[in-house]
C-alpha positions as CSV (number, residue, x, y, z in Angstrom):
1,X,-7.9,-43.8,-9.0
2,X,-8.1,-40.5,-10.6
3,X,-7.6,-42.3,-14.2
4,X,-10.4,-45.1,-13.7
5,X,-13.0,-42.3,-12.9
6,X,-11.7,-40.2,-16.2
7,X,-12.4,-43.5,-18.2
8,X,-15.3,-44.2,-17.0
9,X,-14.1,-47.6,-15.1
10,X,-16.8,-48.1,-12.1
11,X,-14.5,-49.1,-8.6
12,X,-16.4,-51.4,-6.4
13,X,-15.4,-51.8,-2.7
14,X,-13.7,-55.1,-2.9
15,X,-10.9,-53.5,-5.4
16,X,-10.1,-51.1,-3.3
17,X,-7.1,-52.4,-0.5
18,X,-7.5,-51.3,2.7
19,X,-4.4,-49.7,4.5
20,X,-2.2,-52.0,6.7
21,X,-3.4,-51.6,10.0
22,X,-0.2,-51.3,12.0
23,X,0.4,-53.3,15.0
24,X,-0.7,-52.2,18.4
25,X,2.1,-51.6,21.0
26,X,2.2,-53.7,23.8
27,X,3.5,-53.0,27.8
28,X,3.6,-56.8,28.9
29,X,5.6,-59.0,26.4
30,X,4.1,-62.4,25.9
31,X,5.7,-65.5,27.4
32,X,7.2,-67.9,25.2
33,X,8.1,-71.1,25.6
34,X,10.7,-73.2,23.7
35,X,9.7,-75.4,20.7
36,X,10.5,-79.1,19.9
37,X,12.5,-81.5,21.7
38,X,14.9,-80.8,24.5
39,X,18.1,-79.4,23.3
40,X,21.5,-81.4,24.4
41,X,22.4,-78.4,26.1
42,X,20.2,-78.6,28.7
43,X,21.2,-81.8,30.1
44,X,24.9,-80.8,29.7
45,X,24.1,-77.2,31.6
46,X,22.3,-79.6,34.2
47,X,25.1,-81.9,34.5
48,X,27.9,-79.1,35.0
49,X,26.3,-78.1,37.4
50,X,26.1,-80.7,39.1
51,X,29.5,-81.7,39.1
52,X,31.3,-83.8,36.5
53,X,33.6,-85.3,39.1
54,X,30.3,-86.2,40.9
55,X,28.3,-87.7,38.6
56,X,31.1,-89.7,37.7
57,X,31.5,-91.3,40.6
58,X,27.4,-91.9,40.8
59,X,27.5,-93.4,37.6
60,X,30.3,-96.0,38.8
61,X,28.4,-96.4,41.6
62,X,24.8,-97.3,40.3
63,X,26.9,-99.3,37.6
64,X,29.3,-101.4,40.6
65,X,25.4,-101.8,42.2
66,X,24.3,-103.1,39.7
67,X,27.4,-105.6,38.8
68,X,27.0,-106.9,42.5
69,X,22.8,-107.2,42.2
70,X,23.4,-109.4,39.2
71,X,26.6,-111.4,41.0
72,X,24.0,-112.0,44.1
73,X,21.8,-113.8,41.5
74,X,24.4,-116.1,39.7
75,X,25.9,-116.6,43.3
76,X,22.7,-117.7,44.8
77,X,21.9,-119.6,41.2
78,X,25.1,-121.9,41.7
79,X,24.2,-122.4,45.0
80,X,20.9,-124.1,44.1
81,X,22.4,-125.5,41.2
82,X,25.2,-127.1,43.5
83,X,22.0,-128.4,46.2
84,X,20.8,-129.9,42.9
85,X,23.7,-132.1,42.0
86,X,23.9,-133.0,45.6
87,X,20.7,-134.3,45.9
88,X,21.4,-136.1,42.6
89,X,24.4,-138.1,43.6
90,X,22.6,-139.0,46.9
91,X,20.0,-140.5,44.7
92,X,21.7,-142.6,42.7
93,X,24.1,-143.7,46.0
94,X,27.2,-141.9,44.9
95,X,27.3,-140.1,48.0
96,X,25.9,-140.2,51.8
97,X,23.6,-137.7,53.5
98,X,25.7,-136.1,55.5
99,X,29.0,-135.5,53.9
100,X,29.7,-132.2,53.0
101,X,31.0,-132.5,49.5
102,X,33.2,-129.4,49.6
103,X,30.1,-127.3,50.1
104,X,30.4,-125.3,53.4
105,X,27.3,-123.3,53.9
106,X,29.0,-120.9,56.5
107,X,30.4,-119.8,53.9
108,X,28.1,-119.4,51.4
109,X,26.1,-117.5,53.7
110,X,29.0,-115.3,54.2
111,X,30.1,-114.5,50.3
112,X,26.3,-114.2,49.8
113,X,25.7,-111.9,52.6
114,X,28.8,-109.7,51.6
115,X,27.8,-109.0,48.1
116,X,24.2,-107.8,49.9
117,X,26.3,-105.5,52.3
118,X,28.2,-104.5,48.8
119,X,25.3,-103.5,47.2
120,X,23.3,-101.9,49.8
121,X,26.8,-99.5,50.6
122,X,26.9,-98.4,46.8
123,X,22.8,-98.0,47.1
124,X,23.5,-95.2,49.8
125,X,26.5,-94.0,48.0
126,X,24.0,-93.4,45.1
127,X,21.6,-91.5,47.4
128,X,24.1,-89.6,49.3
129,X,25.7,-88.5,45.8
130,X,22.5,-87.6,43.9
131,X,21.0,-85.9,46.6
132,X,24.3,-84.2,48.8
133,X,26.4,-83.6,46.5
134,X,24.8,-83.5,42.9
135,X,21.5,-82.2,43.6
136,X,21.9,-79.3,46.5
137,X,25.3,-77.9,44.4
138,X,23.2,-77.6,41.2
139,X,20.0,-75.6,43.2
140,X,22.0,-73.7,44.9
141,X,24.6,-73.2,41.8
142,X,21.0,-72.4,39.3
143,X,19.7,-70.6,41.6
144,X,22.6,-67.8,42.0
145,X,22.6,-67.6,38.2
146,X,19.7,-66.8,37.6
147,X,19.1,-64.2,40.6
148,X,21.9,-62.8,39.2
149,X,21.1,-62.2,35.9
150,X,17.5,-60.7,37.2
151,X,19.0,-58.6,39.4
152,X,21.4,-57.1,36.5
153,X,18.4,-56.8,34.4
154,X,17.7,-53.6,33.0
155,X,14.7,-51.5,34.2
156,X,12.9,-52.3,30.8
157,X,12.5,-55.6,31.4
158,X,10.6,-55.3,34.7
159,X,8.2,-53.0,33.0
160,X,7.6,-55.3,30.4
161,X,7.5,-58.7,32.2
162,X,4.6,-59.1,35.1
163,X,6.2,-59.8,38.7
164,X,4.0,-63.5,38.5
165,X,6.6,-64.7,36.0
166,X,9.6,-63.9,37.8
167,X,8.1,-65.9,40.9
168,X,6.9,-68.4,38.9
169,X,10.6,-68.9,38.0
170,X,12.2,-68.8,41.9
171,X,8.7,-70.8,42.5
172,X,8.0,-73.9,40.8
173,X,10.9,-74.0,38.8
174,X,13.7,-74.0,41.5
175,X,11.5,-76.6,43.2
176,X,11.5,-78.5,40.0
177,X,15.5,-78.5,40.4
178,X,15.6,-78.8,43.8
179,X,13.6,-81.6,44.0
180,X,12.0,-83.4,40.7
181,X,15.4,-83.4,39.0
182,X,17.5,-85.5,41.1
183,X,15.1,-88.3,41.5
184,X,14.3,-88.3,37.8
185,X,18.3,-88.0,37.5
186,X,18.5,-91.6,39.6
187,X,15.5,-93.0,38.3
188,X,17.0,-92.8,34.9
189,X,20.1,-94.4,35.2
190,X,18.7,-97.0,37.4
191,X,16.1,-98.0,35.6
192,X,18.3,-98.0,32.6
193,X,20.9,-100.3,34.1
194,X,18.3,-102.9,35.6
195,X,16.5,-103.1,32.0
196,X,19.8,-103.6,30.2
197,X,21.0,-106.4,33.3
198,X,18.0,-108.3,32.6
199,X,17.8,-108.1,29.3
200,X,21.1,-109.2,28.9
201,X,20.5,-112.1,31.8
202,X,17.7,-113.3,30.7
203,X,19.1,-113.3,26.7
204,X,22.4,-116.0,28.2
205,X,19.7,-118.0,30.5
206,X,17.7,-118.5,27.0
207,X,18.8,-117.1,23.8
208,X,14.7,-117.4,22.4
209,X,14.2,-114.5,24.8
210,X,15.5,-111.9,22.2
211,X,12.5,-113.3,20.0
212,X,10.1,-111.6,21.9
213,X,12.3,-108.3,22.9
214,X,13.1,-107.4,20.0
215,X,9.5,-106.5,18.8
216,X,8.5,-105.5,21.9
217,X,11.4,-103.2,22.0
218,X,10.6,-101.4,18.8
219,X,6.7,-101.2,20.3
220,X,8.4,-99.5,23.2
221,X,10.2,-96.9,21.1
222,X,7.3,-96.0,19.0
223,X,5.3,-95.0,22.5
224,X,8.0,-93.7,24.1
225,X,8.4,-90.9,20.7
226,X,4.5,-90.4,20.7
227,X,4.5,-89.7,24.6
228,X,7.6,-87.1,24.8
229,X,5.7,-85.1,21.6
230,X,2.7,-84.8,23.8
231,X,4.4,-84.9,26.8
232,X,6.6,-82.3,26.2
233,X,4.7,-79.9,25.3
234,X,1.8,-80.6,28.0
235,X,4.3,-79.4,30.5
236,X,5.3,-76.3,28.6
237,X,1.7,-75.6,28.4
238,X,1.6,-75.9,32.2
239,X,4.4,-73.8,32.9
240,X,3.4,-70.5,31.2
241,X,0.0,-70.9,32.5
242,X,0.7,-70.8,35.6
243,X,2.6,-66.9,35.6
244,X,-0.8,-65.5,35.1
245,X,-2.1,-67.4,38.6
246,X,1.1,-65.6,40.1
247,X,0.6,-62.1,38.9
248,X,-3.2,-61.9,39.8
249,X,-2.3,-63.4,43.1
250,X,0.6,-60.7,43.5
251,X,-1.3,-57.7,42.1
252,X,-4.5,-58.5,44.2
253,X,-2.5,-58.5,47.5
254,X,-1.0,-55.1,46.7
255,X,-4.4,-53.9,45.8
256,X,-6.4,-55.6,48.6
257,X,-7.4,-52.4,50.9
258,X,-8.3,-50.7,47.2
259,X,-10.1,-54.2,46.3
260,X,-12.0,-54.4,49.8
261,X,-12.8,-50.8,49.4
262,X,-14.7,-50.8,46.3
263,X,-16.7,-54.0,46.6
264,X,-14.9,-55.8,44.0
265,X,-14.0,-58.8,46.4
266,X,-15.8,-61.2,44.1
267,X,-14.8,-60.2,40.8
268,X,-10.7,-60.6,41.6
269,X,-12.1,-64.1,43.1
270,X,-13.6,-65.3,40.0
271,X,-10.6,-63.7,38.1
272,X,-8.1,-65.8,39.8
273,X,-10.3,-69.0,39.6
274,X,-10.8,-68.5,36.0
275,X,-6.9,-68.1,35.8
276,X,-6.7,-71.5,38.1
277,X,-9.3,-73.2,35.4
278,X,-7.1,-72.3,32.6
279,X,-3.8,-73.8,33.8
280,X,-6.0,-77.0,34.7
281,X,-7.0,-77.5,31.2
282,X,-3.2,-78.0,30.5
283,X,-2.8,-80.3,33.5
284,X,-5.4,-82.5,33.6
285,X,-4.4,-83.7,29.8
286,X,-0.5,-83.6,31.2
287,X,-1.7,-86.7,34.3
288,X,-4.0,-88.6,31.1
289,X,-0.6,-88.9,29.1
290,X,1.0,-90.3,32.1
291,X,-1.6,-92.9,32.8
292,X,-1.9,-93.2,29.3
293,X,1.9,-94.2,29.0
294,X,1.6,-96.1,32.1
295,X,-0.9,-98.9,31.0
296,X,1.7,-99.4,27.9
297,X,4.8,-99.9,29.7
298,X,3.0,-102.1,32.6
299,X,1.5,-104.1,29.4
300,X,5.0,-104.6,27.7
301,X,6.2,-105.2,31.3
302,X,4.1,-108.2,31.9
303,X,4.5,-109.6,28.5
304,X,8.3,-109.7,29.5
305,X,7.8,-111.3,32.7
306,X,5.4,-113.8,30.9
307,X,8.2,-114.9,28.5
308,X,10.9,-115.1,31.3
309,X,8.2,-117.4,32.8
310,X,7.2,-119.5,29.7
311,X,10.8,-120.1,28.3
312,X,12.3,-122.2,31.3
313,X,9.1,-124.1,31.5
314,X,9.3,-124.8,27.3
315,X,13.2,-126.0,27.9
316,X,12.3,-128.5,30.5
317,X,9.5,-129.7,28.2
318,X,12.3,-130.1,26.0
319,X,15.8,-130.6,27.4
320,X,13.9,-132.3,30.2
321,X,16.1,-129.9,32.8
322,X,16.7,-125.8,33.2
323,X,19.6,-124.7,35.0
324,X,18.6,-121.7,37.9
């Protein structure tokens, strides 16, 4: 300043602040992409759409499926169980070969073959929901939202958002409803209602079965948190990448005769491969975590299977018998 200089007071370079540079406008607004886990809201806009009254009757379905599947098991364990005692008392001469001991196998066959039928009918009634009724009225209901709301968008918004982002929207993530969602919707709560019926079978066959799922359990928890972190945000990731392959791809075809024209065939190749690279180098790492998870859960998986195994043969060491 004015004053230093009068007092003699020497200003170097490093005291004096350089001016705020201010920030440089921008045309094209940069995609974002949410943050942290999966609101609640999500799922809840999901399920509206696809129908309360429908995915209540899927969920009593998959959970009546499941009742019979286990009732086919204790049915057919009773049966063997009744052979056993059977075979017993012909053994030790309290009964004769032949006689049928109450024990019609007509009719086992039929009470066993009806709970199949049973189970297979709610099976389709699953499918037919999910995919009829729950997943084509949540595309189809999505998909007219949001074409709506584009289509009411002001002018703005179009000059600041490339065309590729829009179709990667009515692209891969209408797909991603139309046709990843109601499988993963079914997987869930099928998978979820076989772990907890064996679980819950195997813990009244043989109570030391809890020893081992307990731990196990909490081993599945801590991969299951570490996977969605990653997981999660690998498929983010993937998803804004890919807008960039769509506006390169749409802007090269409006251009082509212009492109073609100017020798400058090569140069929008390598662009768009570069852009296909990039979006790679978040999918690649997105397939690792999968396998990655994969090993894990088939791990824990046989472990399980091993103690199911081990436990019957450890209570006829012991009891000397195991029931089926």
């Amino acid at each position: 300043s004015e004053e230093d200089i009068k007092d003699g007071k020497k200003v170097t370079a490093t005291q004096v602040k350089p001016a705020e540079e201010e920030p440089k406008a921008r045309l094209v607004t940069k995609e974002e992409s949410a943050k942290g886990a999966v609101s609640w809201s999500v799922y809840t806009t999901y399920v509206m759409s696809c129908g309360l009254f429908y995915v209540s009757i899927y969920f009593l379905l998959a959970v009546l499926g499941r009742f019979l599947g286990i009732a086919q098991d204790l049915y057919l364990a009773n049966w063997a169980d009744s052979n056993d005692r059977k075979t017993t008392k012909i053994l030790r001469g309290l009964s004769l070969a032949g006689e049928d001991n109450d024990e019609n196998v007509l009719v086992r066959l039929a009470v066993y073959g009806a709970l199949g039928f049973l189970s297979s009918f709610t099976i389709a009634g699953q499918v037919v929901y999910v995919w009829i009724y729950c997943g084509i009225r949540s595309a189809r209901l999505l998909h007219n939202l949001m074409l709506e709301n584009v289509l009411r968008l002001p002018q703005s918004y179009f000059d600041t958002t490339p065309l590729g982002r829009i179709l990667n929207r009515f692209s891969k993530d209408v797909y991603t409803v139309d046709e990843i969602l109601p499988r993963v919707f079914q997987g869930f709560f099928a998978t979820l209602l076989r772990v907890l019926s064996v679980l819950v079978v195997n813990a009244i066959g043989n109570w030391v079965f809890i020893i081992i799922v307990v731990p196990l359990g909490t081993l599945y928890m801590f991969f299951q948190r570490y996977y969605l972190c990653t997981s999660r945000e690998l498929k983010r990731l993937e998803s804004t990448t890919r807008s960039p392959i769509f506006a390169n791809f749409q802007e090269t075809l409006n251009g082509v005769s212009t492109i073609r024209a100017y020798g400058q065939s090569q140069r929008f190749i390598t662009s768009n491969e570069d852009r296909v690279d990039y979006h790679l180098r978040a999918y690649y790492p997105s397939v690792s975590s999968n396998r990655w998870l994969a090993v894990r859960l088939e791990t824990i998986g046989a472990i399980i299977v091993f103690g199911s195994a081990i436990f019957p043969v450890l209570s006829i060491a012991i009891n000397g018998h195991v029931s089926a």
